[in-house]
C-alpha positions as a printed NumPy array, in Angstrom:
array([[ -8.42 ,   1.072, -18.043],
       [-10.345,  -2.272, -16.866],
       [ -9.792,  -5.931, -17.571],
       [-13.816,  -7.542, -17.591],
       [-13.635, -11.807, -17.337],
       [-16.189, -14.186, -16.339],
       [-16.686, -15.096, -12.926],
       [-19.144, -18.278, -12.13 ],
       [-19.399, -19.574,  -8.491],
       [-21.453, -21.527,  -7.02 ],
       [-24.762, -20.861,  -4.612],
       [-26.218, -21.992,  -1.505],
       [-28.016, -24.634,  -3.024],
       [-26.028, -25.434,  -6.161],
       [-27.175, -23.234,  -8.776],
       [-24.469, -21.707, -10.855],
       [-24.267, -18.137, -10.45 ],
       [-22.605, -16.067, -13.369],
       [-20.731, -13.086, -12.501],
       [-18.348,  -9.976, -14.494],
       [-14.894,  -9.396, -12.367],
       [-14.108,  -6.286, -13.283],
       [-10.281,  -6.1  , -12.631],
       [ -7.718,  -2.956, -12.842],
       [ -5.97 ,  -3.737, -16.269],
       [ -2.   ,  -3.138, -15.638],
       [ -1.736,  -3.56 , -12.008],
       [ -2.831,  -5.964,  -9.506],
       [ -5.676,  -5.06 ,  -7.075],
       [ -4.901,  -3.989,  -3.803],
       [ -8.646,  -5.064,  -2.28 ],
       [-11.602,  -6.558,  -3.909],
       [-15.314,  -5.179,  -3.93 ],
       [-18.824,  -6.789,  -4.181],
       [-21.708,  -5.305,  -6.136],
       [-25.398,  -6.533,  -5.672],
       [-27.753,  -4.872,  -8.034],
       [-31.019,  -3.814,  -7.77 ],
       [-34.466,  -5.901,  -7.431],
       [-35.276,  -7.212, -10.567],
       [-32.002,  -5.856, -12.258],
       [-29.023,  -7.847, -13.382],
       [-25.13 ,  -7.382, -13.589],
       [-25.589,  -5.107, -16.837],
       [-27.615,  -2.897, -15.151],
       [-26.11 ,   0.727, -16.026],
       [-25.231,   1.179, -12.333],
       [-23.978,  -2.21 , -11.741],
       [-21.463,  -1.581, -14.989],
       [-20.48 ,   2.393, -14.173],
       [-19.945,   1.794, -10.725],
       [-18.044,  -1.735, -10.6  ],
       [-15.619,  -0.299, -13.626],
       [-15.673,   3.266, -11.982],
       [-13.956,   1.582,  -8.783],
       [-11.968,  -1.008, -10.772],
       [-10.417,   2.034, -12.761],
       [ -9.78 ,   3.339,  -8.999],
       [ -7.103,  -0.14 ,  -8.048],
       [-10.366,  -2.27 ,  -6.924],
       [-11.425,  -5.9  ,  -8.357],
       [-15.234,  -5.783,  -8.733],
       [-17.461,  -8.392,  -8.64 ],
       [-20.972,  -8.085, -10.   ],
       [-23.198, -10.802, -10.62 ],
       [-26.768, -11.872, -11.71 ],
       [-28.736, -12.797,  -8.175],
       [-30.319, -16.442,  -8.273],
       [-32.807, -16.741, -11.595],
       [-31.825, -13.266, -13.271],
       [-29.897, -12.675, -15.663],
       [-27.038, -16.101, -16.613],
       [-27.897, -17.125, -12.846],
       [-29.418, -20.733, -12.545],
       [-32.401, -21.073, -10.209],
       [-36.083, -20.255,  -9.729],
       [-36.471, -16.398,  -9.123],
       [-40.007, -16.74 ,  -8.475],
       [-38.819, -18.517,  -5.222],
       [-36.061, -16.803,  -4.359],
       [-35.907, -13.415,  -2.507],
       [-34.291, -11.504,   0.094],
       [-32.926, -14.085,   2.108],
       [-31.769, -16.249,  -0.974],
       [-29.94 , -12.852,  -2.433],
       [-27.913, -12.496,   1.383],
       [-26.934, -16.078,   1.236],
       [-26.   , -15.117,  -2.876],
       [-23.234, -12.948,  -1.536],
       [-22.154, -14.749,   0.908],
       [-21.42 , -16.925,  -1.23 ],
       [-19.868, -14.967,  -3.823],
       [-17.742, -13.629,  -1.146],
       [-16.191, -16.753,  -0.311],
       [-15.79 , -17.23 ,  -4.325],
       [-13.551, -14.202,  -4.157],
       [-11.733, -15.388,  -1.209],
       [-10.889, -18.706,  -2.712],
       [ -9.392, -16.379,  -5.626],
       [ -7.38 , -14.405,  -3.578],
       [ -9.524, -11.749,  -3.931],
       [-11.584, -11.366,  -0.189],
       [-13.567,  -8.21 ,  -0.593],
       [-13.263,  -5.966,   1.748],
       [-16.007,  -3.764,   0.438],
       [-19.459,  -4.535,  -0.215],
       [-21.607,  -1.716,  -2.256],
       [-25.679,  -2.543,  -2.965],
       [-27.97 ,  -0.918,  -4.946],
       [-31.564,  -0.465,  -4.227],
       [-32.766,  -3.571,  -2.732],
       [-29.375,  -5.076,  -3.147],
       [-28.266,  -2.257,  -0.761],
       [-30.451,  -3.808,   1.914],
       [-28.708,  -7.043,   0.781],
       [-25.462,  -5.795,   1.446],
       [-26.243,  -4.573,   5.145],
       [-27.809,  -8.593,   5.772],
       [-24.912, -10.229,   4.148],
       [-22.145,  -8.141,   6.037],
       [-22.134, -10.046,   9.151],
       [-21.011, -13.241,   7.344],
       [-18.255, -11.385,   5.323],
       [-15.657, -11.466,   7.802],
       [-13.365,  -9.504,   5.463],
       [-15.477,  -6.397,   4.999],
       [-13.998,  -3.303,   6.233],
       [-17.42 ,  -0.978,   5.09 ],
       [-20.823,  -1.133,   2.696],
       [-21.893,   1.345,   0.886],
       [-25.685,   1.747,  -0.336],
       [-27.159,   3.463,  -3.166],
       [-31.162,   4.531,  -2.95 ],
       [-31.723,   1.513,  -0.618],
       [-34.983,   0.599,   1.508],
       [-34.689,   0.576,   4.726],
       [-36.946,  -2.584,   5.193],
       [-36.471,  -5.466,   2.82 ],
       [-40.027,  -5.814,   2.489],
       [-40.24 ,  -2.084,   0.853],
       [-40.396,  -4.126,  -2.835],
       [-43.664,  -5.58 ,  -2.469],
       [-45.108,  -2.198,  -2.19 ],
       [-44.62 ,  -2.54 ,  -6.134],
       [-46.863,  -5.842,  -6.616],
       [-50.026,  -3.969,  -5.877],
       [-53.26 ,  -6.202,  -5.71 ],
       [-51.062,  -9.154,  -6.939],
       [-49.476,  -9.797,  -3.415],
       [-52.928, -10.786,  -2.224],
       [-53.175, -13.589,  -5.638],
       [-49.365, -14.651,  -3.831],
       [-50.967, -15.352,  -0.966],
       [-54.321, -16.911,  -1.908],
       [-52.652, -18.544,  -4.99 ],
       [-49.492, -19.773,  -3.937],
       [-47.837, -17.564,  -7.015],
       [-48.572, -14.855,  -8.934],
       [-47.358, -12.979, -12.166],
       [-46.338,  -9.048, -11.962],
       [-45.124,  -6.793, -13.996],
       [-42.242,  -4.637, -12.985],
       [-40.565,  -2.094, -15.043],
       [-42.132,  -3.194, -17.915],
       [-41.329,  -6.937, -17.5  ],
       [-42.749,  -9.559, -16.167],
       [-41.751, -11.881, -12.974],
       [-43.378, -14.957, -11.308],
       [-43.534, -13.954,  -8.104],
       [-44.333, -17.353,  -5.124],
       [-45.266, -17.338,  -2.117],
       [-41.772, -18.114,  -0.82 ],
       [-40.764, -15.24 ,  -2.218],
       [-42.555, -12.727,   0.127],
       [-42.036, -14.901,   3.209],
       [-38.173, -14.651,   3.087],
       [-39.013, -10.708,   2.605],
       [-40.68 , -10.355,   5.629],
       [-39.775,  -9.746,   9.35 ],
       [-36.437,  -9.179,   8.345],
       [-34.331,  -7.725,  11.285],
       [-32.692,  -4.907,   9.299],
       [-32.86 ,  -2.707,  12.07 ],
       [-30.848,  -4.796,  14.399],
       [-28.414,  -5.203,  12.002],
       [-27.849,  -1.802,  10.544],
       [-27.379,  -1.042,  14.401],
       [-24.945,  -4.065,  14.64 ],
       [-23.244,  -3.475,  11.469],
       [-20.004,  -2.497,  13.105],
       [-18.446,  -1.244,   9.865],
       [-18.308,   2.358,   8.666],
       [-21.118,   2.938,   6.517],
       [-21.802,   4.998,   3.425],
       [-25.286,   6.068,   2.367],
       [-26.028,   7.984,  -0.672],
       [-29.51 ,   8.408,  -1.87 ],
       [-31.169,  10.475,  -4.755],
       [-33.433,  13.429,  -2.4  ],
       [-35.888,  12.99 ,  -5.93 ],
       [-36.192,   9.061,  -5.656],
       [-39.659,   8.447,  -6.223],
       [-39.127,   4.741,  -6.253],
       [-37.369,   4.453,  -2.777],
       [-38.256,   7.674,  -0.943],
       [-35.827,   9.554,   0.463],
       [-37.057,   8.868,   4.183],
       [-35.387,   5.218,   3.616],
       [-32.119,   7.114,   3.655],
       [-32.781,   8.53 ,   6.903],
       [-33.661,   5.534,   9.055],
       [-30.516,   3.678,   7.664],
       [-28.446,   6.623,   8.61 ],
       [-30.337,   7.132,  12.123],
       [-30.349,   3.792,  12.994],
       [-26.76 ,   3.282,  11.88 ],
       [-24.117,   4.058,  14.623],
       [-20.463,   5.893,  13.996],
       [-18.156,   6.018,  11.197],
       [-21.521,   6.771,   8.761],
       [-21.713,   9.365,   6.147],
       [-24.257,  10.794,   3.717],
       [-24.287,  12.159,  -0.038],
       [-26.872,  13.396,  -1.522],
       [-27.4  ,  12.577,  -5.733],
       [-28.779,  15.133,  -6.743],
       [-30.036,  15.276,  -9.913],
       [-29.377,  11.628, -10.025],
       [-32.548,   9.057, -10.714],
       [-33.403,   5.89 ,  -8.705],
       [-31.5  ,   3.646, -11.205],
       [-28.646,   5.898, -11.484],
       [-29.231,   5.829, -15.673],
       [-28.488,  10.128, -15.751],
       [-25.115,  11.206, -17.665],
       [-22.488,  10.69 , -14.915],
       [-24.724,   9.684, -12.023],
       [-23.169,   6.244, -11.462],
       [-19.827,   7.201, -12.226],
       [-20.096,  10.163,  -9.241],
       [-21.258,   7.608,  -6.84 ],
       [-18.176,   5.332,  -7.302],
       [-15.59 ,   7.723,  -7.302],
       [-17.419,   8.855,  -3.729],
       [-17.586,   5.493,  -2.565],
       [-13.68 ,   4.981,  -3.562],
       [-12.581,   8.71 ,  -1.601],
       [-14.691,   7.862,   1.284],
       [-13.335,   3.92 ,   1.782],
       [ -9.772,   5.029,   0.926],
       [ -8.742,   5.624,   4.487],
       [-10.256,   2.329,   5.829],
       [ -8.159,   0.324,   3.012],
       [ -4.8  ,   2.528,   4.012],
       [ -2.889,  -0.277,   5.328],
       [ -3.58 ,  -3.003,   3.089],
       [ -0.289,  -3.794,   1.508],
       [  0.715,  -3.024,  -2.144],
       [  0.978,  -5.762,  -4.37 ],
       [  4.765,  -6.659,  -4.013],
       [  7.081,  -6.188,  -7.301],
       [  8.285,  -9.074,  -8.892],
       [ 12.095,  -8.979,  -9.317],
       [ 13.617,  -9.288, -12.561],
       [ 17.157,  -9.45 , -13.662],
       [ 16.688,  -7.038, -17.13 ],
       [ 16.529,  -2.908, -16.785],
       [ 13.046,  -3.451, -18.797],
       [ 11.068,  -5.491, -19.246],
       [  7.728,  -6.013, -21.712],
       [  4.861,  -8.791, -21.211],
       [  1.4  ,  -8.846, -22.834],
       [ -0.83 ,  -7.056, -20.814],
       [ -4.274,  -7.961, -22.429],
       [ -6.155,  -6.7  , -25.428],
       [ -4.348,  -7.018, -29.214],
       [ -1.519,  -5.071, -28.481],
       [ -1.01 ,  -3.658, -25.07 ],
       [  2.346,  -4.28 , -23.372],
       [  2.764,  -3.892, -19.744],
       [  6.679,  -2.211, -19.713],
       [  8.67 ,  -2.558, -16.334],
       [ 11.668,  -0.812, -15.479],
       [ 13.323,  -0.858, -11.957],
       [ 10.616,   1.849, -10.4  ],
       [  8.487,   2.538, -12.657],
       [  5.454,   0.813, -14.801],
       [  3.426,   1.92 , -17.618],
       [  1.776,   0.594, -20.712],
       [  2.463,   0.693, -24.493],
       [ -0.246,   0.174, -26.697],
       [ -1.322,   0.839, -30.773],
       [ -3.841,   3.374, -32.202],
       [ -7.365,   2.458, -32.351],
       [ -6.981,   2.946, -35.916],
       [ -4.43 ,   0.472, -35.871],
       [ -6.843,  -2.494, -34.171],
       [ -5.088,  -1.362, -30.68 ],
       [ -7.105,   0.091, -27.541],
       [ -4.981,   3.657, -27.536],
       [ -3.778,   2.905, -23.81 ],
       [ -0.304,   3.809, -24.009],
       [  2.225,   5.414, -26.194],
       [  3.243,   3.296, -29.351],
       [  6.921,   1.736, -29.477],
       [  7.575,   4.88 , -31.958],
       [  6.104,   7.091, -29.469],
       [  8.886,   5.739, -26.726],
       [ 11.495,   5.856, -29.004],
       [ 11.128,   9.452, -29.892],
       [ 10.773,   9.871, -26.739],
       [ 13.699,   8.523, -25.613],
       [ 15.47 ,  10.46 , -28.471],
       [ 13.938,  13.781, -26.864],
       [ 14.122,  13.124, -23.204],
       [ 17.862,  12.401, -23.768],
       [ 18.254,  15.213, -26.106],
       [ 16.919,  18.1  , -23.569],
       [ 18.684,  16.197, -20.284],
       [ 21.855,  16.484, -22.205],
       [ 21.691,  19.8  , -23.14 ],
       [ 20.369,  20.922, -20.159],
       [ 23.291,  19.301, -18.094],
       [ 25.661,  20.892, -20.576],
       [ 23.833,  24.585, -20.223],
       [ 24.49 ,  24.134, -16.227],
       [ 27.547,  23.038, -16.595],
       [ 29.277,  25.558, -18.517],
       [ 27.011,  28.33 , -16.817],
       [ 25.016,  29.001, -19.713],
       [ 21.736,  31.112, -18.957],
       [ 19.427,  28.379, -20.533],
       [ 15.432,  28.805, -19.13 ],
       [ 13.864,  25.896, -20.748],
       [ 13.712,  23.245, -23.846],
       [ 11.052,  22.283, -26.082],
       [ 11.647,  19.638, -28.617],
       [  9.562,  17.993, -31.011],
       [ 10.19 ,  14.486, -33.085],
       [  8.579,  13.24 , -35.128],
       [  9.31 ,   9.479, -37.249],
       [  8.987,   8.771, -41.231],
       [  9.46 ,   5.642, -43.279],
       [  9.302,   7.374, -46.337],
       [ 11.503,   8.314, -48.981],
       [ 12.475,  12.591, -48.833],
       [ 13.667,  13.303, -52.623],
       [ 16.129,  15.839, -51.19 ],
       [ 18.024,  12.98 , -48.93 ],
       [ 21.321,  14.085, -49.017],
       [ 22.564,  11.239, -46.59 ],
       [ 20.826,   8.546, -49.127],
       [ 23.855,   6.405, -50.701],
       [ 21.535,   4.395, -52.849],
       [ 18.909,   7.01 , -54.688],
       [ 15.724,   5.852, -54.052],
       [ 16.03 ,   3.752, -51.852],
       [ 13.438,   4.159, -48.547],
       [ 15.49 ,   5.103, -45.174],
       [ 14.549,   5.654, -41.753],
       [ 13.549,   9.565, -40.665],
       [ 13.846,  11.045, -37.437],
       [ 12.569,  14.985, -37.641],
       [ 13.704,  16.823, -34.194],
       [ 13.267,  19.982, -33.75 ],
       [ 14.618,  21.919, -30.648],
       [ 13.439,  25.323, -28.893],
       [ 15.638,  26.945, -26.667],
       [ 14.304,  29.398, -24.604],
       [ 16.481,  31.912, -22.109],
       [ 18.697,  34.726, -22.627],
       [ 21.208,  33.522, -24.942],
       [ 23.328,  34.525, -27.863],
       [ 23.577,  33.559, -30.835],
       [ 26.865,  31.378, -30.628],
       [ 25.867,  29.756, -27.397],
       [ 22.32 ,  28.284, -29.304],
       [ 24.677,  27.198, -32.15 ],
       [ 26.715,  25.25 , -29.237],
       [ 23.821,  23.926, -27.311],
       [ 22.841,  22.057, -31.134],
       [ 26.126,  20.705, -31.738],
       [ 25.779,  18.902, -27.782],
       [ 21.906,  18.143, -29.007],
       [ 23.97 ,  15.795, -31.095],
       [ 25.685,  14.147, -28.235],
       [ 23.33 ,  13.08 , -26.562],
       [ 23.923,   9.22 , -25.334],
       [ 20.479,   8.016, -27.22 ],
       [ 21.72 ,   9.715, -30.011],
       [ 24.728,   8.438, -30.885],
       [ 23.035,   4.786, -29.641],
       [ 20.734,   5.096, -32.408],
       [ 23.718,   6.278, -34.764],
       [ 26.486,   3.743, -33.875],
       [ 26.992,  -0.024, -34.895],
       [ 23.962,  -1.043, -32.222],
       [ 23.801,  -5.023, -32.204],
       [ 20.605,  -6.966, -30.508],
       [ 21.296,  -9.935, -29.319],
       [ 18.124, -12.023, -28.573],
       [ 18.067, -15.153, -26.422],
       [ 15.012, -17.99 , -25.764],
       [ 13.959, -18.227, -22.31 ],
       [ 13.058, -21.204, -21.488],
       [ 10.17 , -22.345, -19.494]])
C-alpha cells in the first residue's frame, strides 16, 4: 500500500527534472531511497516502478526520476551522459534532503547502477548502493552504437537506434563516458555494497558482476537472478530484487529512529489517509486503516466502518465470555463467532413496533467449543449478551460532536 506524487527538482544546470516519490501510504518513512534507471530507460521503466513501490511497500520513500532529456526531464540527451546522470543524482539527493527525506540508499539499474557507485561519494547520507545487471565500466554502453560511434566522432553527432528507438547521440556524450575512474571508486566506495546480476544477461555479461564485486572491498554481497532478464520485465523478477535489497540494507538502517507518534487527547482518532475513502484510525498503540470495497469506488485497504463495528461487537462478545468461562471455572477451549450486518426489512421481525418499517440487523452467531454441558452453553449465551459493546449498542447511546477549530 503506496502513496505515488510528483517530484520535480532541479539539475546541475537548470533543467527541470521530473520525478515519482513513491511514499509508504499510512505511515511515515523511516529512510528515503534513490532509483536511477537504466540507459535509455525512464522512471516507468518496469524495474524502476516494481522495485521503487516494492521498497516503498517495505517503510522506504522512493525516488525515481527521468535522467536529463528522457522521459518529463528538460535538457538535451544527445549531450548528456554519464557524468551529467552522476551530477542528476546528486542533485536529486539534495532535493530529498531539502524534503526531509535524505536517502540513505541509493539502488541503480544497468547503467544507472554504475551511476549510483559515481554519485555515492557526494551523497553524504548514503549508508549502501545496491546495483542491478550493472557494467562495470561506464563506457560498456557504447558497445551498443556499433559503426555509429565512429559517425560521433567524425560527425560531431550521430543517430542510433536502441531498443527499437531512436537517440541522438553527440560527441559530448561519449567523452563524459570515457576514462571514468569506476575502479577507484568502487574500491573507495566505503559503503556496504549489494550486487545482484542476472548469470543469463546477454546485454551486460555476467563478468561485469564480478569485477564490481572483486574490486569492491568488505561489507559486499552477491545474488544471483536467475531466471530474471537484463531489464528485469519476467513475472516477479523486479519485485524479488527489492525485497532482497530491503532484507539485506535492513541492518545498516537499524538505528534510524521511528517516526515519533503524535499525541492526541481522544482514545481514537480518524484522518483521511489518501485515496476516496481510506481513513488512517489511531488509537493509543496501535494504527491501522479503514477503507470501502472496490466495488464501492474505495481501494479495499482496510476493513469498512461495518466491518469494525462487527468487529467490535465480536471481539467484545468472545473476551466477555471468555473472562466469564475462567472465571467461574468453566472448561471453555475456544470461541468462534460470526456477524454479520443488514439494513433490510426481515418479515418475521418480532422486535419491529411499526410493521414495515426498515430496522437495523445485527446476525451473531457464536461457537463454543470445549467440554461443556448443555446448561453451561445456555449460560455462556445469556453473558454473550452482556457484553459491554453490547449493551453500548443497545442503551440510550448519545454522540455529541464538536468543531475543532483551526
Amino acid at each position: 500500500m503506496i502513496a505515488t506524487e510528483k517530484f520535480t527538482f532541479t539539475g546541475k544546470n537548470g533543467q527541470t527534472l521530473d520525478g515519482r516519490l513513491e511514499l509508504p501510504l499510512y505511515t511515515k518513512p523511516r529512510a528515503a531511497a534513490l532509483f536511477a534507471h537504466c540507459f535509455t530507460c525512464t522512471k516507468q521503466s518496469h524495474a524502476a516502478t516494481r522495485v521503487a513501490s516494492a521498497l516503498a511497500a517495505k517503510g522506504l520513500a522512493v525516488l525515481r526520476f527521468d535522467f536529463t532529456g528522457l522521459g518529463g526531464s528538460d535538457g538535451d540527451f544527445a549531450n548528456a551522459g554519464f557524468a551529467t546522470n552522476v551530477e542528476d543524482l546528486t542533485c536529486a539527493a539534495q532535493a530529498l534532503a531539502d524534503r526531509g527525506l535524505p536517502p540513505v540508499l541509493l539502488v541503480g539499474h544497468s547503467l544507472g547502477g554504475a551511476a549510483v557507485l559515481a554519485a555515492a561519494a557526494h551523497v553524504p547520507q548514503a549508508r549502501g548502493v545496491a546495483t542491478l545487471n550493472a557494467p562495470y565500466d561506464a563506457s560498456h554502453v557504447f558497445e551498443h552504437f556499433g559503426d555509429a560511434v565512429d559517425d560521433i566522432e567524425d560527425n560531431g553527432e550521430a543517430e542510433v537506434t536502441l531498443a527499437g528507438r531512436k537517440f541522438r547521440i553527440a560527441r559530448a556524450f561519449l567523452e563524459q563516458g570515457r576514462d571514468q575512474p569506476q575502479g577507484e571508486r568502487i574500491a573507495n566506495l566505503g559503503l556496504p555494497l549489494m550486487v545482484m546480476h542476472c548469470p543469463q544477461d546477454e546485454v551486460v555479461g555476467i563478468d561485469n558482476a564480478r569485477l564490481i564485486f572483486e574490486k569492491a572491498k568488505h561489507p559486499k554481497s552477491f545474488v544471483a537472478l536467475d531466471n530474471a532478464d537484463h531489464l528485469l520485465t519476467e513475472p516477479g523478477s523486479a519485485e524479488y530484487a527489492a525485497n532482497m535489497i530491503a532484507a539485506w540494507a535492513t541492518p545498516y538502517l537499524a538505528d534510524l529512529p521511528m517516526a515519533p507518534r503524535e499525541e492526541f487527547a481522544g482514545t481514537v482518532e480518524v484522518a483521511t489517509a489518501g485515496g476516496k475513502f481510506a481513513q488512517w484510525v489511531r488509537t493509543a498503540s496501535h494504527e491501522f486503516i479503514a477503507d470501502e470495497p472496490v466495488s464501492f469506488g474505495g481501494s479495499d485497504h482496510g476493513p469498512t466502518p461495518y466491518d469494525l463495528l462487527l468487529a467490535a461487537l465480536g471481539t467484545c462478545t468472545s473476551m466477555t465470555i471468555q473472562m466469564y468461562a475462567e472465571r467461574k471455572k468453566i472448561p471453555l477451549d475456544s470461541v468462534r463467532i460470526e456477524l454479520e450486518h443488514s439494513r433490510d426489512h426481515h418479515t418475521d421481525c418480532v422486535d419491529c413496533e411499526d410493521k414495515g418499517v426498515p430496522i437495523q440487523v445485527i446476525d451473531r452467531a457464536i461457537e463454543l467449543s470445549g467440554d461443556l454441558t448443555g446448561k453451561q452453553r445456555q449460560r455462556l449465551m445469556e453473558i454473550a449478551d452482556k457484553c459491554p459493546v453490547h449493551k453500548t449498542m443497545l442503551g440510550e447511546l448519545h454522540i455529541h460532536s464538536t468543531l475543532i477549530e483551526i
